[in-house]
C-alpha positions in Angstrom: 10.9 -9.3 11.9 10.3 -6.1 12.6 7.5 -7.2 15.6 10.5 -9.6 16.9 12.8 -6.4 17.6 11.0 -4.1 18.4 8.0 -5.9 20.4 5.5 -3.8 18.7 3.5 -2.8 15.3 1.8 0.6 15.2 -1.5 -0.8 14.2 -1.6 -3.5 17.3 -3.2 -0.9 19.4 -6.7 -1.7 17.6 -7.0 -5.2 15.9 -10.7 -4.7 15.9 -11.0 -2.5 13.2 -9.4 -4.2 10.0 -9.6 -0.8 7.8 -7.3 0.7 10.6 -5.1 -2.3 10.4 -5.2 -1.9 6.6 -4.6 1.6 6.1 -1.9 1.5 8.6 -0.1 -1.1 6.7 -0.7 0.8 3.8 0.5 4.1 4.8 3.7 2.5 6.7 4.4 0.7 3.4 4.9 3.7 1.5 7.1 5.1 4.8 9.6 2.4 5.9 11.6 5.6 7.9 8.3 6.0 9.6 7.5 2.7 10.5 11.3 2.2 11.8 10.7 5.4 13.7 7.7 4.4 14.8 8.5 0.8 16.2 12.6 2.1 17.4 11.4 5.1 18.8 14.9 5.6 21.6 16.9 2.9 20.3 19.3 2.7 17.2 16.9 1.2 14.5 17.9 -1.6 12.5 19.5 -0.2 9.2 19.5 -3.6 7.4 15.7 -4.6 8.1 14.4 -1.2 6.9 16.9 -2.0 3.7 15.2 -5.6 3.6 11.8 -3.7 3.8 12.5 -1.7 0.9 13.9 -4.1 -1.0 11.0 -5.9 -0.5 8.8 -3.2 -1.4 9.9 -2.7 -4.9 8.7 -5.9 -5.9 5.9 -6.2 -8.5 3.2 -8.9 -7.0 4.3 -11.3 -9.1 7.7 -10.9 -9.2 9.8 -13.8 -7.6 12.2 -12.1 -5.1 16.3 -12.6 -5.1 16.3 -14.5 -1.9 20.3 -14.2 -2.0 19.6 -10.4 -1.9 17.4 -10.7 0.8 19.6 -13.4 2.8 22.9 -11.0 1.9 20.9 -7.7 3.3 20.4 -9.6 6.8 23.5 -11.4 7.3 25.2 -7.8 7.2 22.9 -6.9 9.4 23.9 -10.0 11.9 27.7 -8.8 11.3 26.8 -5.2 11.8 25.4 -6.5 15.1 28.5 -8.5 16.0 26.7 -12.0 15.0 27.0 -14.8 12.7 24.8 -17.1 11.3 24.1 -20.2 13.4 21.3 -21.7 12.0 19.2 -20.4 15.2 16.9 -17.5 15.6 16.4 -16.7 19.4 13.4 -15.0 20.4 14.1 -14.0 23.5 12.4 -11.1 25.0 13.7 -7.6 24.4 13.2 -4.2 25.3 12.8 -2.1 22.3 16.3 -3.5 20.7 17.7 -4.2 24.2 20.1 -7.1 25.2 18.7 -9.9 26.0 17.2 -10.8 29.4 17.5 -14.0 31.4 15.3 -16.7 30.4 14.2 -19.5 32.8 12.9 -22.0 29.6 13.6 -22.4 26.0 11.4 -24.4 23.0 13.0 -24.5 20.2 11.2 -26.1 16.8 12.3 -25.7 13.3 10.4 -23.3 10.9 10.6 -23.6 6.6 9.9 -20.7 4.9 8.5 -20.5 1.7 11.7 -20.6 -0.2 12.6 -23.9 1.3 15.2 -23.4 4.4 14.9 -24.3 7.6 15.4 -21.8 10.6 15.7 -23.1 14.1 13.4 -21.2 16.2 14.4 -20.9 20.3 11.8 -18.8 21.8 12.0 -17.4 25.3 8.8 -16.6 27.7 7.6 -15.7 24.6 3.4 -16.6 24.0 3.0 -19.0 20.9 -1.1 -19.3 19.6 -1.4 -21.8 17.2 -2.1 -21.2 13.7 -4.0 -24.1 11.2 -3.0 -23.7 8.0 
């Protein structure tokens, strides 16, 4: 989610090296202000997905999350925004939590997480790679 925002991840500079990756993770993990900072450096960061990311950080590994938490944080963060929830997550292309810019094609395909709902996805000159499960 955080990628979709804000375009970036502070360890996608080197891919290559998979400690880097993990220790990044790691350290951003245990600083969700940093990582916010890091990925909405100008903008006004998203107060509801660094709640969601904490949230999400307190649980044990086994634990089963309270997806109604989870759902609740980010539909206050879609009313915050002026939003409501249609069903459809656009991926248009943004600037660092810019509006949106003029597309010239859409795709759209429905994605079911793990906990069973369905999300339409309509994604904007956006690069899809294919991943085999």
């Amino acid at each position: 989610m955080i990628q979709w925002l804000s375009g970036h991840l502070p360890w996608e500079d080197n891919l290559k090296d998979p400690n880097y990756v993990r220790d990044s993770k790691i350290r951003y993990r245990e600083n969700i202000a940093g990582l916010m900072d890091k990925c909405f450096p100008e903008k006004n960061k998203p107060d509801e997905i660094a709640k969601y990311m904490e949230t999400v950080k307190l649980l044990d590994y086994a634990e089963k999350p309270l997806y109604e938490k989870l759902r609740d944080i980010l539909l206050q963060g879609l009313k915050a925004v002026g939003s409501k929830d249609d069903g459809k997550l656009d991926l248009s292309v943004v600037e660092n939590g810019g509006l949106k810019t003029k597309t010239k094609a859409k795709v759209s395909f429905v994605v079911e997480f793990s906990f069973g709902l369905p999300v339409t996805v309509t994604a904007a000159n956006t690069n899809f790679r294919q991943v085999n499960q």
